[in-house]
N, CA, C and O atoms as a GROMACS GRO file, in nm:
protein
  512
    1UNK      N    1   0.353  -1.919   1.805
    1UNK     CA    2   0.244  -1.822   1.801
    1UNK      C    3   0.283  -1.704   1.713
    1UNK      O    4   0.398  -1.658   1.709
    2UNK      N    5   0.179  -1.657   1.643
    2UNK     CA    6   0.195  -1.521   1.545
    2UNK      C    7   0.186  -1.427   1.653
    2UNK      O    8   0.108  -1.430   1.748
    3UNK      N    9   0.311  -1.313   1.617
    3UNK     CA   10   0.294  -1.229   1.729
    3UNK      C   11   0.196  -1.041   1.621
    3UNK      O   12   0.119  -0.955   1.663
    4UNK      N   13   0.260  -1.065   1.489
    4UNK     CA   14   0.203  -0.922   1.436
    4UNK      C   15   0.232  -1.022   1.278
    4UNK      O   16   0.283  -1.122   1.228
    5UNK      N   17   0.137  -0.868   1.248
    5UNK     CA   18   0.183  -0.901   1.072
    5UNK      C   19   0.302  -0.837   1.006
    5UNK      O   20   0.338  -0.722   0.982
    6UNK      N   21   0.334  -0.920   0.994
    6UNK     CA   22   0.518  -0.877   0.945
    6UNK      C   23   0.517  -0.776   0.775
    6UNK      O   24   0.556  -0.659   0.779
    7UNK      N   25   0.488  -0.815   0.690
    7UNK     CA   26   0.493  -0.782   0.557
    7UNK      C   27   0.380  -0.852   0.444
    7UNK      O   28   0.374  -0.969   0.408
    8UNK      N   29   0.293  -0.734   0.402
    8UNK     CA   30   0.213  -0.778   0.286
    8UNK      C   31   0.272  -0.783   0.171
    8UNK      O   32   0.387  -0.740   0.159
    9UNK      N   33   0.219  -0.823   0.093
    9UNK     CA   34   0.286  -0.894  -0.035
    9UNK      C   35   0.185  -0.811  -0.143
    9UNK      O   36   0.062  -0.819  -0.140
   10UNK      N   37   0.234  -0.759  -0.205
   10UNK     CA   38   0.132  -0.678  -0.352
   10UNK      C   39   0.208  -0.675  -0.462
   10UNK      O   40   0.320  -0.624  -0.469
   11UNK      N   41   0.151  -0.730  -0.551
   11UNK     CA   42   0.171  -0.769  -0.702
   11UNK      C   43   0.100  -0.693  -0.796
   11UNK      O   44  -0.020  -0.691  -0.820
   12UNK      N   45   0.241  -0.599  -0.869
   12UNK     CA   46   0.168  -0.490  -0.947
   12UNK      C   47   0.247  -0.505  -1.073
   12UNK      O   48   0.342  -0.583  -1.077
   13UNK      N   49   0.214  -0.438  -1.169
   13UNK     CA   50   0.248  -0.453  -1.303
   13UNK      C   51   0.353  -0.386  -1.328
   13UNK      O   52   0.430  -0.426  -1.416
   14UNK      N   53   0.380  -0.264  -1.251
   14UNK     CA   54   0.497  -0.178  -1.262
   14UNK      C   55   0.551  -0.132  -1.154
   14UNK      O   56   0.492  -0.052  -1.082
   15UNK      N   57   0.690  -0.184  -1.128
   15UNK     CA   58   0.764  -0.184  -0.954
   15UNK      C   59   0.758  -0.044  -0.964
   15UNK      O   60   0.698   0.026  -0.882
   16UNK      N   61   0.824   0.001  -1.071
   16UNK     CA   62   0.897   0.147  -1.041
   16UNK      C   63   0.735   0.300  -1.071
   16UNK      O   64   0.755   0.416  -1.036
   17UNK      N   65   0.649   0.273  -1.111
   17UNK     CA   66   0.552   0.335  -1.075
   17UNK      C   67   0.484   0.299  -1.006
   17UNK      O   68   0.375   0.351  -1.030
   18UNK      N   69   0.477   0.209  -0.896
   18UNK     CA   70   0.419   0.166  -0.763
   18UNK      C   71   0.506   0.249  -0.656
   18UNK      O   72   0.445   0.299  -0.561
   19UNK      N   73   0.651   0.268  -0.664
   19UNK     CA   74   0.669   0.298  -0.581
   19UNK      C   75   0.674   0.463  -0.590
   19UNK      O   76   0.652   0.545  -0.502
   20UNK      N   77   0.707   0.481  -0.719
   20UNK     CA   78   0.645   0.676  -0.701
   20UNK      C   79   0.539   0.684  -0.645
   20UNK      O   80   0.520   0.784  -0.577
   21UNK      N   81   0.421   0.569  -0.655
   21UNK     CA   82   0.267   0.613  -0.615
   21UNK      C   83   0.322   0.664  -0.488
   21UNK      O   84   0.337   0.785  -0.467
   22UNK      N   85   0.357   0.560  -0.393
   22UNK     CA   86   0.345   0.484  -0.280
   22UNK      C   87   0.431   0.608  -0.198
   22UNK      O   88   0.384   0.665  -0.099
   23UNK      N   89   0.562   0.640  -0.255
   23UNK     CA   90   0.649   0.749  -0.244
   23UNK      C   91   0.621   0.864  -0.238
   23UNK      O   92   0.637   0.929  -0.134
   24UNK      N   93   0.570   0.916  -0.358
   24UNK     CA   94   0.502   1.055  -0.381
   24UNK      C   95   0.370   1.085  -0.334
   24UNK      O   96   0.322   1.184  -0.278
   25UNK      N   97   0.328   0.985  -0.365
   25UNK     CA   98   0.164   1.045  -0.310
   25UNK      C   99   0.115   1.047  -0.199
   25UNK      O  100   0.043   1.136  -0.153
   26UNK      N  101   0.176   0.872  -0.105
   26UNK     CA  102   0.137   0.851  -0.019
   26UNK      C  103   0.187   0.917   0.148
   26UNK      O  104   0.143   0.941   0.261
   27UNK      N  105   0.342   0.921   0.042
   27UNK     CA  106   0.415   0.966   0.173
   27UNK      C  107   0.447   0.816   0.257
   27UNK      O  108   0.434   0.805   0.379
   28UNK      N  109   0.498   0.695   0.156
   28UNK     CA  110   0.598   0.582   0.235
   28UNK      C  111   0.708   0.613   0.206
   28UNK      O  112   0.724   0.704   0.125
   29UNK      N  113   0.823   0.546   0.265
   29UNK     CA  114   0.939   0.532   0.249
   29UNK      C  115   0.958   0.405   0.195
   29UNK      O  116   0.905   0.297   0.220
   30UNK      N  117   1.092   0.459   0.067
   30UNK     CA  118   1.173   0.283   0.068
   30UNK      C  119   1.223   0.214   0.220
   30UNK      O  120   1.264   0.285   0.312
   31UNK      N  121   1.215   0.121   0.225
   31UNK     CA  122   1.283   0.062   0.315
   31UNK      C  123   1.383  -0.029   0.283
   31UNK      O  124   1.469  -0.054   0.367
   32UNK      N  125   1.384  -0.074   0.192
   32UNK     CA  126   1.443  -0.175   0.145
   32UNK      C  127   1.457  -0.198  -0.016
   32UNK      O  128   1.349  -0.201  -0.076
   33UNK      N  129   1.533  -0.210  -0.068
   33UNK     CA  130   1.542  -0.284  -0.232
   33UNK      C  131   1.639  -0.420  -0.258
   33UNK      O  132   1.761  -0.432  -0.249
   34UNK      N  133   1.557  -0.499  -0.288
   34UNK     CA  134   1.675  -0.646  -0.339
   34UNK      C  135   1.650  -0.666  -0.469
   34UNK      O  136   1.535  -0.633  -0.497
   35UNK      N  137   1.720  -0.713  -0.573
   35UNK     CA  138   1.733  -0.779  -0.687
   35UNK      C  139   1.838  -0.885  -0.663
   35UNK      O  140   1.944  -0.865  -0.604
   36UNK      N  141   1.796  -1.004  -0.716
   36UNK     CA  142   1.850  -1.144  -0.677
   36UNK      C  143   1.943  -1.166  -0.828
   36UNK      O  144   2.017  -1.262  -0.846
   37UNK      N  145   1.920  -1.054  -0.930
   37UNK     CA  146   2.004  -1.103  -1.014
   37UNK      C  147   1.984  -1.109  -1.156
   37UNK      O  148   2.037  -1.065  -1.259
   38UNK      N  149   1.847  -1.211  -1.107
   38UNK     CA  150   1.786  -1.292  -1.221
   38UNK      C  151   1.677  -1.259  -1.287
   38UNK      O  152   1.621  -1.337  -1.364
   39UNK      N  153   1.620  -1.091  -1.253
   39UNK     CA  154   1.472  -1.059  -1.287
   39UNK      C  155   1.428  -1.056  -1.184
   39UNK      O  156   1.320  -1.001  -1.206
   40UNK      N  157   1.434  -1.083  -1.040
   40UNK     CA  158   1.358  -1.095  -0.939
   40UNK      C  159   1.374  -0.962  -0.851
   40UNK      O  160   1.487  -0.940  -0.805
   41UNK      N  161   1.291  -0.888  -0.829
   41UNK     CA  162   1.356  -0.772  -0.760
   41UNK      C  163   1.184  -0.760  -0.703
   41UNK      O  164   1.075  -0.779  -0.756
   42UNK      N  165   1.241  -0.710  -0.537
   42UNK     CA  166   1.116  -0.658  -0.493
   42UNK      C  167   1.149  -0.545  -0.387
   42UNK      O  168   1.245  -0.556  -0.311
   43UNK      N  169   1.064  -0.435  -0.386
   43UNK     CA  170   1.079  -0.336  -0.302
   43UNK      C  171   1.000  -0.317  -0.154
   43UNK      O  172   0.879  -0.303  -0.138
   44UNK      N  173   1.099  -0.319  -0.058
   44UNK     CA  174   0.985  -0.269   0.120
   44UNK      C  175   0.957  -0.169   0.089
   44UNK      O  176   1.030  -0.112   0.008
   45UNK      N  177   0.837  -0.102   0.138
   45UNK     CA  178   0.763  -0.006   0.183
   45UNK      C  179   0.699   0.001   0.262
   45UNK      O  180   0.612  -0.085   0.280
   46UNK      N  181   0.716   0.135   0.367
   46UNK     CA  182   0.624   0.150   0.487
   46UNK      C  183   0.606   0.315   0.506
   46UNK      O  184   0.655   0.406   0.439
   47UNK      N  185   0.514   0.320   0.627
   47UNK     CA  186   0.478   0.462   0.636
   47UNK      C  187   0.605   0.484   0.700
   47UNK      O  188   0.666   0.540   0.608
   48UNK      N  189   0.680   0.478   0.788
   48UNK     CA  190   0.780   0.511   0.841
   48UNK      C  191   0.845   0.376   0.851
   48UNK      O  192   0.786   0.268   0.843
   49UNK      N  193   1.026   0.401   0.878
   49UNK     CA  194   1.132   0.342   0.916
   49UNK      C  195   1.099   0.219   1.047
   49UNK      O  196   1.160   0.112   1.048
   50UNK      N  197   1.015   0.248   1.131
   50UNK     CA  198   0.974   0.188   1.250
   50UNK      C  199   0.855   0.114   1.258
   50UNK      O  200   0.828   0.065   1.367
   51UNK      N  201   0.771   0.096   1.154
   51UNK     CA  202   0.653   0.099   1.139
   51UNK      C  203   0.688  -0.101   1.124
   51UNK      O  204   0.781  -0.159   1.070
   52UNK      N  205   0.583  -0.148   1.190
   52UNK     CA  206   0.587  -0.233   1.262
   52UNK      C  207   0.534  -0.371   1.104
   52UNK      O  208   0.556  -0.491   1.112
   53UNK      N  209   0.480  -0.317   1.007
   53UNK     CA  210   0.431  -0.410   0.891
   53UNK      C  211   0.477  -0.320   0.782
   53UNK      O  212   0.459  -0.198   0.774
   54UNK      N  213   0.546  -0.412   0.688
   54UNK     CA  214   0.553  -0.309   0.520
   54UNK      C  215   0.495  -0.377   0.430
   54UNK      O  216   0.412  -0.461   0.466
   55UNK      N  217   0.510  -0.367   0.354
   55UNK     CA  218   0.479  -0.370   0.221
   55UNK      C  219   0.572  -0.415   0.118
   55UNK      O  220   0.667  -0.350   0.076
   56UNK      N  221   0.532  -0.551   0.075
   56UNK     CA  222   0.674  -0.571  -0.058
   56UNK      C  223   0.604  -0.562  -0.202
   56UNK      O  224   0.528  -0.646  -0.248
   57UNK      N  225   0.641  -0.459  -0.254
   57UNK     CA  226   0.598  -0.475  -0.418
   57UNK      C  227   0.635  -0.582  -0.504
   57UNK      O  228   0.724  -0.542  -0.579
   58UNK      N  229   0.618  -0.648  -0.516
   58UNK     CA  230   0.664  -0.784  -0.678
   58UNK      C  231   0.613  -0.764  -0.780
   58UNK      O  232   0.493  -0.748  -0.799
   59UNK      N  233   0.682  -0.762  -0.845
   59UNK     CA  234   0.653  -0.819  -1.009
   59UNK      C  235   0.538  -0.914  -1.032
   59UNK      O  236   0.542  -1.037  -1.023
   60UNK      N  237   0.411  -0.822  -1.071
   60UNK     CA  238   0.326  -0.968  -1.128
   60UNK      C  239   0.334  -1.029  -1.184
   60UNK      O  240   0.316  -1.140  -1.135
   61UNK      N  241   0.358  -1.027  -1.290
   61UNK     CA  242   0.425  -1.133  -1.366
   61UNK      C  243   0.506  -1.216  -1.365
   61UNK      O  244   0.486  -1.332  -1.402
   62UNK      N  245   0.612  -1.170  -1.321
   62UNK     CA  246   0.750  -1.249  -1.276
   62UNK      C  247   0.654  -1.348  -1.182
   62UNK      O  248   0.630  -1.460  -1.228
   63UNK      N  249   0.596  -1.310  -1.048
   63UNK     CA  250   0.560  -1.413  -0.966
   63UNK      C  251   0.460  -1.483  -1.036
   63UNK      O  252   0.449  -1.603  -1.010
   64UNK      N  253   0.382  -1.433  -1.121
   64UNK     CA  254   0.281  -1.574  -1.205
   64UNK      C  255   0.361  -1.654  -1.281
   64UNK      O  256   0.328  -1.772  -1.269
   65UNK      N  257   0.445  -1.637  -1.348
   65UNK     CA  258   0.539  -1.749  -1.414
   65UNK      C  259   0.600  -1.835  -1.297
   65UNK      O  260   0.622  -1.955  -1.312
   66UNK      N  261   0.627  -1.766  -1.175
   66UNK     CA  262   0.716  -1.884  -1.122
   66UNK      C  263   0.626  -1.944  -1.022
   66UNK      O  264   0.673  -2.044  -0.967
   67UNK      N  265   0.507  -1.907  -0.986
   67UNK     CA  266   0.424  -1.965  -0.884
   67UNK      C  267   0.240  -1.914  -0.992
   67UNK      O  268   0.178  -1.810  -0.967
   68UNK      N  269   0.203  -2.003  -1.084
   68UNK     CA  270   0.096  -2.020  -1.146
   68UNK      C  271  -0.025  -2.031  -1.015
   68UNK      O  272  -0.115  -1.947  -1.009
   69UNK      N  273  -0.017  -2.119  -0.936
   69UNK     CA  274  -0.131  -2.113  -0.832
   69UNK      C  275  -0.174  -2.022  -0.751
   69UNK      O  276  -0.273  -2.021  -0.677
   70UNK      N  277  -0.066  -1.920  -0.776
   70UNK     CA  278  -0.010  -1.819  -0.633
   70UNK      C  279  -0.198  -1.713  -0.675
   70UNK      O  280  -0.258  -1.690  -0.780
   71UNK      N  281  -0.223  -1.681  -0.533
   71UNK     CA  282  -0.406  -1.532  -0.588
   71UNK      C  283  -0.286  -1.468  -0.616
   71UNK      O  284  -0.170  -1.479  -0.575
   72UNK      N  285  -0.361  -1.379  -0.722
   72UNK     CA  286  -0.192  -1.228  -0.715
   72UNK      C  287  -0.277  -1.138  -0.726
   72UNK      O  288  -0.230  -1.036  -0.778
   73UNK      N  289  -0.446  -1.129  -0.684
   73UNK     CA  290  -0.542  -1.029  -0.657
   73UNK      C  291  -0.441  -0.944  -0.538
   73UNK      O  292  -0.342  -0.963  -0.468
   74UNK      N  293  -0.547  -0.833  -0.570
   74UNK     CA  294  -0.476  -0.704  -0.418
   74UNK      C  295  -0.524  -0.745  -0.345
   74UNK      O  296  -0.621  -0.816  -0.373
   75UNK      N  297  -0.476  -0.720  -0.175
   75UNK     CA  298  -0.544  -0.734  -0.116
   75UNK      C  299  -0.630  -0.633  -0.027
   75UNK      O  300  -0.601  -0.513  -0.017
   76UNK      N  301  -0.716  -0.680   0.025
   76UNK     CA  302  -0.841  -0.511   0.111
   76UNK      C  303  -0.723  -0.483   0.212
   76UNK      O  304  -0.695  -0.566   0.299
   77UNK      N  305  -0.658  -0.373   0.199
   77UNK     CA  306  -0.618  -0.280   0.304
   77UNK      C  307  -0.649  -0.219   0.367
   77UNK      O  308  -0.696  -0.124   0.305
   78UNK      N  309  -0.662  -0.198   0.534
   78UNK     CA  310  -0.738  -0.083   0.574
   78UNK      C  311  -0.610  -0.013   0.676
   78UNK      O  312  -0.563  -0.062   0.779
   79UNK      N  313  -0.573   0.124   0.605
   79UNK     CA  314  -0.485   0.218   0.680
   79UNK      C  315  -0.560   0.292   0.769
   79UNK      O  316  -0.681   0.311   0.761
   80UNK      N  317  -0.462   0.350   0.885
   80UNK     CA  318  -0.511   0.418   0.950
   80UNK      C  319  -0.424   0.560   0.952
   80UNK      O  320  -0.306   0.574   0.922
   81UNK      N  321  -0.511   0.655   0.995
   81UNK     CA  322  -0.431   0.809   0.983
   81UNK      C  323  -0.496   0.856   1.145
   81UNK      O  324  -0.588   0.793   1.198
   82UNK      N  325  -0.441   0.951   1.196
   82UNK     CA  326  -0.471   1.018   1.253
   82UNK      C  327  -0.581   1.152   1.268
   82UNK      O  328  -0.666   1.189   1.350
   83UNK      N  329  -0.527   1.197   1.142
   83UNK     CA  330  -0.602   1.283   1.048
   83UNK      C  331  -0.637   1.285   0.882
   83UNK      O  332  -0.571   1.290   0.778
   84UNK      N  333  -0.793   1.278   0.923
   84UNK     CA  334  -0.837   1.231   0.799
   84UNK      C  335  -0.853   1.322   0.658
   84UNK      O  336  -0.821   1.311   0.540
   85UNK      N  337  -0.917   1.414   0.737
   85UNK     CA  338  -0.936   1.508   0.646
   85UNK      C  339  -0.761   1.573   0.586
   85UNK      O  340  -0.726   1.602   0.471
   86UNK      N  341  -0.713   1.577   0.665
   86UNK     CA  342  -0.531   1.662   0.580
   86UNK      C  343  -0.483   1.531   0.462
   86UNK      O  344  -0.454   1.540   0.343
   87UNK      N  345  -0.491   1.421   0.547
   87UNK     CA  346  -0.488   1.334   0.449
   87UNK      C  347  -0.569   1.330   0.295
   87UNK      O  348  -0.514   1.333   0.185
   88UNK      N  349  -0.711   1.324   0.321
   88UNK     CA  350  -0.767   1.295   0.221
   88UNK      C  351  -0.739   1.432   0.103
   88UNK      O  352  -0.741   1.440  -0.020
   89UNK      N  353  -0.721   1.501   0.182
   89UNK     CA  354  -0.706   1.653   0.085
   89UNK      C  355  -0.551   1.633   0.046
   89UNK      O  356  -0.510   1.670  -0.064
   90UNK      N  357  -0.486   1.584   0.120
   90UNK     CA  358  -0.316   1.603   0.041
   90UNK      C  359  -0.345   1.501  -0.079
   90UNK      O  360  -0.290   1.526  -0.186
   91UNK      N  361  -0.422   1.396  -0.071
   91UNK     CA  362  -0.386   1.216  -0.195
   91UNK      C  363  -0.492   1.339  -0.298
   91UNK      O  364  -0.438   1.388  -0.397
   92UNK      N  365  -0.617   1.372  -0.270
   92UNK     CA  366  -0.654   1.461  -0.388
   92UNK      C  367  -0.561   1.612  -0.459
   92UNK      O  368  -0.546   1.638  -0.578
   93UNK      N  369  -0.525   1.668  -0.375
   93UNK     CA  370  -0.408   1.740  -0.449
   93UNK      C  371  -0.306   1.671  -0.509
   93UNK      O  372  -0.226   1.739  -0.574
   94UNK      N  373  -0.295   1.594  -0.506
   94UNK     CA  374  -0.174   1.519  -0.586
   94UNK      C  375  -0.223   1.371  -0.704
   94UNK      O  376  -0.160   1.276  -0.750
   95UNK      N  377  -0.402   1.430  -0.720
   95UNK     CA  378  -0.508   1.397  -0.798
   95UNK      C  379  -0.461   1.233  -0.820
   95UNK      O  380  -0.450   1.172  -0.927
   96UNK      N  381  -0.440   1.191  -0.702
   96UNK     CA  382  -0.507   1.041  -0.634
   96UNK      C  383  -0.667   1.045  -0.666
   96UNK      O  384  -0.737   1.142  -0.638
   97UNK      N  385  -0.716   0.929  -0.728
   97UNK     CA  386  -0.803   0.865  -0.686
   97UNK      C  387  -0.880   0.873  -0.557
   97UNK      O  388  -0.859   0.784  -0.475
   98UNK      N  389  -0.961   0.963  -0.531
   98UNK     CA  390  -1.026   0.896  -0.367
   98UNK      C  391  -1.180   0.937  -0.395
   98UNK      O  392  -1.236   1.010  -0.476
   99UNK      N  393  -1.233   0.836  -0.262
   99UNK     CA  394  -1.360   0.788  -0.225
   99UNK      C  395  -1.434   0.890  -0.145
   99UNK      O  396  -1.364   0.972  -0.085
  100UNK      N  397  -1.583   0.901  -0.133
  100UNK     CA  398  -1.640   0.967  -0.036
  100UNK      C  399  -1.568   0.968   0.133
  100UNK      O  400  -1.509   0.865   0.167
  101UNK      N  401  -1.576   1.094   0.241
  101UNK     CA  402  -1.548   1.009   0.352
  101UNK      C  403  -1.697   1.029   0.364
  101UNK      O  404  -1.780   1.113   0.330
  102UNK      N  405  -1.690   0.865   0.458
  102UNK     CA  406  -1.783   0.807   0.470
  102UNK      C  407  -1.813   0.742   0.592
  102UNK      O  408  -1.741   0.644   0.612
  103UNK      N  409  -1.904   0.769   0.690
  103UNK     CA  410  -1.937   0.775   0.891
  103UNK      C  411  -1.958   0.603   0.909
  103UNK      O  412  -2.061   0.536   0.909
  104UNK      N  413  -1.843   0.570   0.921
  104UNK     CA  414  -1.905   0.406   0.967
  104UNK      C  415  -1.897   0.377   1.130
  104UNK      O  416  -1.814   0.441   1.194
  105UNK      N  417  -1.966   0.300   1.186
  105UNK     CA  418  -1.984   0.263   1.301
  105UNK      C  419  -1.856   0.266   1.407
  105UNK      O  420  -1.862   0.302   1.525
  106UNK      N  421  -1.743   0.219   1.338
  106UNK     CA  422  -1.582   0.250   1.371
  106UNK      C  423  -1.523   0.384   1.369
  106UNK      O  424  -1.424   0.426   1.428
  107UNK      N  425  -1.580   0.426   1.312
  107UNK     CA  426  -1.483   0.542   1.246
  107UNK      C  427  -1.523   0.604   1.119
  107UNK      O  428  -1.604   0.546   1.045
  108UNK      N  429  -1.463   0.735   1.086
  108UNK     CA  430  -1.449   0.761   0.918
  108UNK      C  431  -1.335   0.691   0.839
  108UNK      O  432  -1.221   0.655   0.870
  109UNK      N  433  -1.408   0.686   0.727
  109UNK     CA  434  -1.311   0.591   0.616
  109UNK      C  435  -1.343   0.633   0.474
  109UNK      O  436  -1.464   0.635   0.450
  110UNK      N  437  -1.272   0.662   0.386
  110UNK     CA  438  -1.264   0.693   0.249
  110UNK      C  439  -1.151   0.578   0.198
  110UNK      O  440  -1.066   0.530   0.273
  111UNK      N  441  -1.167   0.549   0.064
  111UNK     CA  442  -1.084   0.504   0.016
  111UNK      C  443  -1.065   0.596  -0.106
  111UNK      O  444  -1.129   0.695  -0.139
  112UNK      N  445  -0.905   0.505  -0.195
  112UNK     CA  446  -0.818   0.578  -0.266
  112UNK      C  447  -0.774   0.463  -0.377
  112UNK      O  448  -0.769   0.342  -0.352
  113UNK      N  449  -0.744   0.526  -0.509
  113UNK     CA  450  -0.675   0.409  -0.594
  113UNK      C  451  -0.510   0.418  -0.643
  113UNK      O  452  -0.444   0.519  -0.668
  114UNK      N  453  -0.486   0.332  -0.645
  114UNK     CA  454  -0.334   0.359  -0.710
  114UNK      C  455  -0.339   0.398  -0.834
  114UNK      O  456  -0.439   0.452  -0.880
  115UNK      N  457  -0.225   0.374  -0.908
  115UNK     CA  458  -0.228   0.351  -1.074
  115UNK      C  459  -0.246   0.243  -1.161
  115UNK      O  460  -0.237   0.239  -1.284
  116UNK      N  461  -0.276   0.149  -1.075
  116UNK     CA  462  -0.288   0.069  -1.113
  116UNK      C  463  -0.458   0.020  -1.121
  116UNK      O  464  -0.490  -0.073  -1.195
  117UNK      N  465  -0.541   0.078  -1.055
  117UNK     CA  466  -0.693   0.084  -0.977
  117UNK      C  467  -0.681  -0.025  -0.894
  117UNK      O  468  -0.782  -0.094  -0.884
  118UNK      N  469  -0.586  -0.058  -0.834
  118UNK     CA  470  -0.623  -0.090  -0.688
  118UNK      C  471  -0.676   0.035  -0.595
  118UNK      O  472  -0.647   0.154  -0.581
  119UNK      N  473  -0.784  -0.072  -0.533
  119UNK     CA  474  -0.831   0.000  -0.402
  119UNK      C  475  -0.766   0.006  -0.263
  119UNK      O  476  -0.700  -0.091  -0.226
  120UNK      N  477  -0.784   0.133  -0.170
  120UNK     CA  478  -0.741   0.042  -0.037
  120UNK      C  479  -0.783   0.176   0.055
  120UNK      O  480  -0.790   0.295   0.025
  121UNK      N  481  -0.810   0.100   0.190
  121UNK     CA  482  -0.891   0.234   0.273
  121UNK      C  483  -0.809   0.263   0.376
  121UNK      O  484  -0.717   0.190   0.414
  122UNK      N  485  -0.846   0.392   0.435
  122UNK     CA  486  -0.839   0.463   0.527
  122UNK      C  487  -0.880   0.535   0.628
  122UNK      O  488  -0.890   0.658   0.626
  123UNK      N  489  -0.912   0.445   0.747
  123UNK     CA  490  -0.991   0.503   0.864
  123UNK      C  491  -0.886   0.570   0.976
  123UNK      O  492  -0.785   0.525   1.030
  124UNK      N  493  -0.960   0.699   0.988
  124UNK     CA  494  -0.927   0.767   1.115
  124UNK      C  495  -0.961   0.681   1.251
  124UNK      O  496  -1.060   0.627   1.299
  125UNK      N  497  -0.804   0.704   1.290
  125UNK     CA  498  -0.794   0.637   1.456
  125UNK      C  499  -0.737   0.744   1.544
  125UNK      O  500  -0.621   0.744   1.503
  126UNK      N  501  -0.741   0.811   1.614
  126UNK     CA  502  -0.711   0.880   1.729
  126UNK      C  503  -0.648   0.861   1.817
  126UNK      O  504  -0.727   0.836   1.908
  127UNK      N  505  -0.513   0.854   1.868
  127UNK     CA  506  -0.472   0.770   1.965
  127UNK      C  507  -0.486   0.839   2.079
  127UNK      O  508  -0.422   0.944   2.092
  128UNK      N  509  -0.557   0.802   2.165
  128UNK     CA  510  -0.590   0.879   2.297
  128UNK      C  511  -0.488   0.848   2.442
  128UNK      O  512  -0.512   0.908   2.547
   0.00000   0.00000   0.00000
């Protein structure tokens, strides 16, 4: 049985300005760095050290040469914050990309782009 989601997989064109995004703007941490040697290098990222799913950056390219079938589209992310508004105002001071917030049936949610124009959202959750 699947117990959680362990690690997403995102394929970007440039490791090392993915992870300033991801670093600087977002406020993740490295968690991890491997290089196998050979060209293959991919970086963890998460909101925190404890944080239960990360994030591995790859090489798009590198992974389309060695896996041609592989989607290497982004995928829809939906983050959650606590606070939306400090959030959405810190990724625009640091002239991120972002979306209307916007009243959905769940929650508020705006989204944001990388540098790359990937998309990916962010709904306020409250933990009560």
């Amino acid at each position: 049985m699947i117990s959680k989601v362990g690690q997403i997989m995102l394929y970007v064109n440039n490791q090392d300005e993915a992870v300033s995004f991801w670093t600087e703007k977002v406020g993740f941490l490295v968690i991890s760095e491997e290089d196998n040697g050979q060209g293959m290098r991919w970086i963890e990222i998460a909101p925190a050290r404890d944080a239960e799913t990360s994030i591995i950056l790859h090489n798009k390219e590198l992974v389309a040469k060695m896996e041609p079938e592989l989607n290497l589209g982004t995928p829809s992310l939906m983050f959650f914050t606590e606070n939306l508004e400090l959030l959405y105002s810190n990724l625009s001071n640091k002239n991120v990309t972002v979306g209307e917030i916007v009243n959905m049936p769940s929650g508020r949610v705006f989204n944001f782009a990388d540098t790359e124009d990937n998309y990916f959202a962010v709904m306020e959750k409250v933990n009560n």
